[in-house]
Steps between C-alpha positions, in 0.01 A plus 500: 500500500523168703705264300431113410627257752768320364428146437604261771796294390426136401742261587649276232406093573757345624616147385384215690828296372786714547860486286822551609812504244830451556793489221720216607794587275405664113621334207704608243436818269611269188454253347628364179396180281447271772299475867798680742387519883199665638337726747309356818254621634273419814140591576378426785111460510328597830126373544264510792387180679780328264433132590821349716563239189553764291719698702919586325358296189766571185365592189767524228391696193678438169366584152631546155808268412502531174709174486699467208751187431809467747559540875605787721642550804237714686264232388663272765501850750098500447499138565701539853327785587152364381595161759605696787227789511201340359200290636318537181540630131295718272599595165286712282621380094734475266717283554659464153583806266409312147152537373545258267658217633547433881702186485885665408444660897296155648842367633597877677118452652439157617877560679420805674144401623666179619737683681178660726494223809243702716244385740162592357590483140541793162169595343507627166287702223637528152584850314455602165834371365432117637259385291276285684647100346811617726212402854483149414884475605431699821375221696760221431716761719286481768363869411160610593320664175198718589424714209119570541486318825426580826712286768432506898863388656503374820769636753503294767179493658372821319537606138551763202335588181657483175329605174683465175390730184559359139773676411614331126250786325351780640138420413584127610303710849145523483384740766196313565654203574625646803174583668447100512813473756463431851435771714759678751538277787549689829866556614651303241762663295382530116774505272412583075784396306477688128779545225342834416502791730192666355276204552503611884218729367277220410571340870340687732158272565810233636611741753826357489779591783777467217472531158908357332532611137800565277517496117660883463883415648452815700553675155838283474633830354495795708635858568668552786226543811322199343287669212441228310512493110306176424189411716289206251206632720223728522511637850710821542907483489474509912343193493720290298716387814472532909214448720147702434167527674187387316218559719521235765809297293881543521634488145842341464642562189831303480801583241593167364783296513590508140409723202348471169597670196807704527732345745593779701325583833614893600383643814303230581612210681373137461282447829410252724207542800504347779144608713449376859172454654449660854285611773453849544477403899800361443876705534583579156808247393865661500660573180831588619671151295461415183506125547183287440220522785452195736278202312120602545199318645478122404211355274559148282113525330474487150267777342184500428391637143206584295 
């Protein structure tokens, strides 16, 4: 009896932005009762037909300070670091740990955000510990504050996309409000910035490139191997920390710099991301030193928002 031919093989699609990660040096394995050095790690982001403008642009990625009262000293190591490796900021919420009352940690916060001297500025969405009366002292610091806005930054004679979530509540996002954005402009990198990983579901019509979250401290308590214990989300475990692909969208789920509740991180190390923005015709930039990359592409224009 002849057999069934076997189905032909179909090929998986392939990315049209590709990721490459590299752990510049890993943090420590514990942490106890107060922000104590960090991982770093760097992604570099390769696109086709990358405009030259955009080409070795530094994105740093912070979320999650959880600023209490008082000063420490890796808060003036993310501030060097920040200065020397950074064309632009992003941070994806909460920036203070109290519910309640923001103001005890408002002196930590307006210090450490005017420590960030960078080129193209810090954009920043609020998380569910903020509250949102702390974003009316955001500006006075020279802080760009995009929560439910969608910002086109030029980069020297080109530009990126920036689109800020509400992040104080969960149902502060209304899905539908999202099919009123602009649509994808051609070649220009789209970046979603969200304090909650699972909202990535509800992005897909944006076709972001990027999609930063935080909010679940990479479980902040772990087993050894990174199983995490706590997650505050309702994607799988796997998803509470690392990079993930959503369709056509690189997820970036970043650990936090501080933590929330108990005051213990355990294999999981505070994290900052640096991601650098490439050609893919271009040769793929050489990790071999840890130290900062060479500034990126110039650009002096102030946004444009809607």
């Amino acid at each position: 009896m002849d057999q069934p031919a076997a189905e032909p093989s179909i090929p998986s699609p392939q990315p049209t932005v590709v990721l490459h990660t590299h752990i510049l040096r890993p943090g420590p394995w514990i942490q106890l009762g107060y922000p104590d050095g960090f991982a770093l790690t760097r992604l570099h982001l390769r696109f086709p037909r990358l405009p030259a403008a955009l080409r070795g642009l530094r994105i740093v990625h912070l979320s999650d300070f959880h600023a209490r009262r008082g000063w420490w000293r890796a808060y003036d190591e993310l501030i060097e670091l920040v200065n020397q490796s950074a064309d632009l900021v992003l941070f994806t919420g909460d920036l203070v740990d109290d519910k309640r009352d923001y103001r005890p940690a408002l002196p930590t916060i307006q210090r450490l955000l005017r420590g960030f001297q960078i080129r193209l500025g810090t954009y920043i969405i609020l998380g569910n510990h903020d509250g949102s009366l702390l974003s009316a002292h955001l500006p006075p610091l020279g802080i760009h504050y995009i929560d439910g806005k969608y910002v086109r930054l030029p980069v020297g004679s080109d530009e990126i996309e920036l689109i800020g979530l509400p992040g104080v509540h969960r149902q502060d996002l209304d899905p539908q409000s999202l099919i009123h954005l602009p649509a994808r402009r051609p070649d220009t990198p789209r970046l979603v910035l969200s304090h909650y990983p699972d909202q990535v579901l509800l992005t897909r019509l944006l076709q972001p490139d990027l999609y930063l979250t935080g909010h679940t401290h990479g479980g902040q308590i772990c087993l050894p191997g990174g199983l995490p214990l706590l997650r505050h989300d309702s994607l799988p475990a796997r998803l509470c920390t690392g990079i993930h692909r959503f369709a056509d969208t690189w997820m970036v789920v970043n650990r936090g710099f501080g933590f929330s509740g108990p005051r213990v991180r355990l294999f999981c190390p505070a994290e900052v991301i640096q991601i650098v923005l490439e050609d893919t015709a271009d040769k793929p930039t050489n990790d071999g030193q840890n130290g900062p990359l060479q500034a990126g592409p110039p650009g002096d224009n102030p946004p444009v928002s809607s």
